[in-house]
FITORPA-813348 format. One record per residue (C-alpha): x, y, z; residue in one letter; residue number from 1. Coordinates in pm, whole numbers, plus 50000, padded with zeros to 5 digits. Layout:
ATOM|u|v|w|rest|nr
ATOM|X|Y|Z|a|NUM
...
END
This chain:
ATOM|u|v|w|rest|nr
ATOM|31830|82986|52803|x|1
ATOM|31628|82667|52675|x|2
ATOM|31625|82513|52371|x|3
ATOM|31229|82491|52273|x|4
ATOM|31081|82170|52252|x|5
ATOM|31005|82043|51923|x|6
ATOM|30643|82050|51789|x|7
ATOM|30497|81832|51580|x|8
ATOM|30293|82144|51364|x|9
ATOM|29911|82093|51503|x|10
ATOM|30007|82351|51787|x|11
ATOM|30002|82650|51501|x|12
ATOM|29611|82550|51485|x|13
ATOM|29389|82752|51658|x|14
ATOM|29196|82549|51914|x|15
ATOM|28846|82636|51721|x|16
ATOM|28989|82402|51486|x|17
ATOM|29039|82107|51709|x|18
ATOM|28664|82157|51848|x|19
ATOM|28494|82207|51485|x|20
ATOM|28684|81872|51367|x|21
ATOM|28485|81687|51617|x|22
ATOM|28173|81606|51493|x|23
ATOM|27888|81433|51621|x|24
ATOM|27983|81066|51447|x|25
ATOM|27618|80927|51473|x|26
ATOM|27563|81250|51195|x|27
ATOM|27841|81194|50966|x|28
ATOM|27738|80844|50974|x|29
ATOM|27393|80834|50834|x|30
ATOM|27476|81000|50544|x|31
ATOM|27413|80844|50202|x|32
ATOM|27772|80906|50005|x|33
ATOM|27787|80831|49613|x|34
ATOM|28123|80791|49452|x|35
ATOM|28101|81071|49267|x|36
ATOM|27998|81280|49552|x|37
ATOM|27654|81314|49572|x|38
ATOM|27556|81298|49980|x|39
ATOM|27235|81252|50092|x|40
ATOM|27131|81264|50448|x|41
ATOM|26818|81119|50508|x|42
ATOM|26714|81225|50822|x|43
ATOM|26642|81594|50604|x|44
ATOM|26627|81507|50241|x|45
ATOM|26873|81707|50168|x|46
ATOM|27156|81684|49892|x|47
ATOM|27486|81824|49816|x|48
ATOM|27808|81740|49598|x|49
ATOM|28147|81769|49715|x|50
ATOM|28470|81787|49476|x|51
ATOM|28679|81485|49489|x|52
ATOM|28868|81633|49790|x|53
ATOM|28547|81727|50023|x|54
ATOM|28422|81355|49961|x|55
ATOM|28789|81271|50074|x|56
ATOM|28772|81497|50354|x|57
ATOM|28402|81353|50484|x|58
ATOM|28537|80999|50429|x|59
ATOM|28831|81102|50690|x|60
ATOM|28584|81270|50946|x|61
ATOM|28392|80944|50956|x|62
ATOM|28663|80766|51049|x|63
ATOM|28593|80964|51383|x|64
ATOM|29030|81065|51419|x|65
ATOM|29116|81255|51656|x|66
ATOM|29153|81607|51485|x|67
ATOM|29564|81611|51542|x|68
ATOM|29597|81278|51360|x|69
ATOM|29320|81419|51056|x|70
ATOM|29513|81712|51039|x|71
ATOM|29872|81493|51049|x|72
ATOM|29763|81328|50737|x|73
ATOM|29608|81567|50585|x|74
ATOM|29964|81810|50563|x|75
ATOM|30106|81435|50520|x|76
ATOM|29889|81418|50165|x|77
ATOM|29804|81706|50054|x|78
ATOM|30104|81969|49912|x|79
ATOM|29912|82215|50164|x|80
ATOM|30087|82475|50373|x|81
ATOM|29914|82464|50789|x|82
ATOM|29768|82811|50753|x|83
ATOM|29610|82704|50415|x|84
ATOM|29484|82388|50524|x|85
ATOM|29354|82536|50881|x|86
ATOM|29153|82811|50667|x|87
ATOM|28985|82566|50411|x|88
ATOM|28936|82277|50704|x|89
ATOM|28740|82600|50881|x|90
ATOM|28538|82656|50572|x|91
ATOM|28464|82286|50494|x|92
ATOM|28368|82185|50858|x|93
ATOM|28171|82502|50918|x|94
ATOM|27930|82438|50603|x|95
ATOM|27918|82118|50712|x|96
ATOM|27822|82194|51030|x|97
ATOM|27547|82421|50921|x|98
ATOM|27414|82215|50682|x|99
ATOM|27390|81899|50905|x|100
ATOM|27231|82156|51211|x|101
ATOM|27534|82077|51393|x|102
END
């Protein structure tokens, strides 16, 4: 018998993660983000407000990471178990996604 190879924790997400992470940069990128969280995208005229960790989160995705390396530092700084932040990332990205027609 083999010892298993060592993971590095993104293999416990399901791959509908991985494909919902990437977004369509051009989109994320014309949005109009206040410090406070107040985003704007122009292209509907529509507005929203995130908490200070959505406005986090939509910084990160503009950044265009991969979605292993986004999801690396997100377990990295946030006291988040995988399953917990796999279930809000799938919340957060899929509003986002439907709110941007993505």
């Amino acid at each position: 018998m083999t010892k298993p190879e060592p993971t590095s924790g993104n293999e416990v997400f399901d791959a509908k993660l991985h494909t919902l992470l990437r977004l369509p940069l051009k989109t994320l990128q014309r949005l109009a983000v206040s410090a406070n969280g107040f985003v704007f995208d122009p292209s509907t005229g529509q507005s929203y407000m995130l908490n200070e960790t959505g406005l986090d989160l939509l910084h990160r995705l503009q950044q265009a990471p991969e979605p292993a390396a986004l999801i690396e530092s997100l377990l990295h700084d946030y006291a988040v178990t995988p399953r917990a932040l796999e279930r809000d990332l799938l919340e957060f990205v899929g509003s986002l996604r439907e709110h941007l027609g993505v």
